[in-house]
N, C-alpha and C positions, 0 to 999 in steps of 0.2 A: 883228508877231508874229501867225503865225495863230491863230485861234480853235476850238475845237473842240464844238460839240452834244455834252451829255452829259445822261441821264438821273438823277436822284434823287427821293430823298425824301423826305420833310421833313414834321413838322407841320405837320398842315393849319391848327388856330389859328394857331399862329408865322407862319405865312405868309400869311394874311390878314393879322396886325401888321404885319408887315414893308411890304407891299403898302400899306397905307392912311397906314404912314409914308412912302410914297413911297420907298424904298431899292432901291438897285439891288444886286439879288442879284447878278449876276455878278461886278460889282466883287469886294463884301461875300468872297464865296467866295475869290474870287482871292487878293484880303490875305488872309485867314484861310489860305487854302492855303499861299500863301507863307512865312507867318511859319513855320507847320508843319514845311514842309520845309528852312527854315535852322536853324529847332532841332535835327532831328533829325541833317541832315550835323551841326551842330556836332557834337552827343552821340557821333557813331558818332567823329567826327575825334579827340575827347578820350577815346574811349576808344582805339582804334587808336592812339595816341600817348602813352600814360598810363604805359609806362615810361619812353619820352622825357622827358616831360613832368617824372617825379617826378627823374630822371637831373640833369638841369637845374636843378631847385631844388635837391636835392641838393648840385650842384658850386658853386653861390654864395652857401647857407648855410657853407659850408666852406670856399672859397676867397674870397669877395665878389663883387661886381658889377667887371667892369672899368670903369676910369676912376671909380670911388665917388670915388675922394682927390680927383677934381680935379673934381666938380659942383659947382656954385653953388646947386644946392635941394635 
């Protein structure tokens, strides 16, 4: 994956902690970026999908799950 030089800014304490804990910022960013942007698709997907969504519970409070009669849990 390439990488890309980006400029920020940050607290300058925070970032001496961080630094004298030895932590690797770019990681550190990356997960945190990451997690970010799977929350937000999810949010956007549930909502783009949220008459779907209620459609569907809808039709199995009402009709049930198919094959309900025949699970074993």
């Amino acid at each position: 994956m390439a990488k890309k030089a980006v400029n920020l800014s940050i607290d300058a304490e925070l970032l001496a902690r961080a630094k004298a804990a030895r932590l690797n910022l770019s990681a550190l960013l990356e997960h945190a970026l990451s997690e970010q942007v799977r929350a937000e698709q999810e949010r956007r997907w549930r909502q783009e999908n949220k008459s779907a969504i209620e459609a569907a519970n809808g039709f199995a409070e009402e009709h049930g799950i198919f094959g309900e009669d025949y699970r074993s849990f």
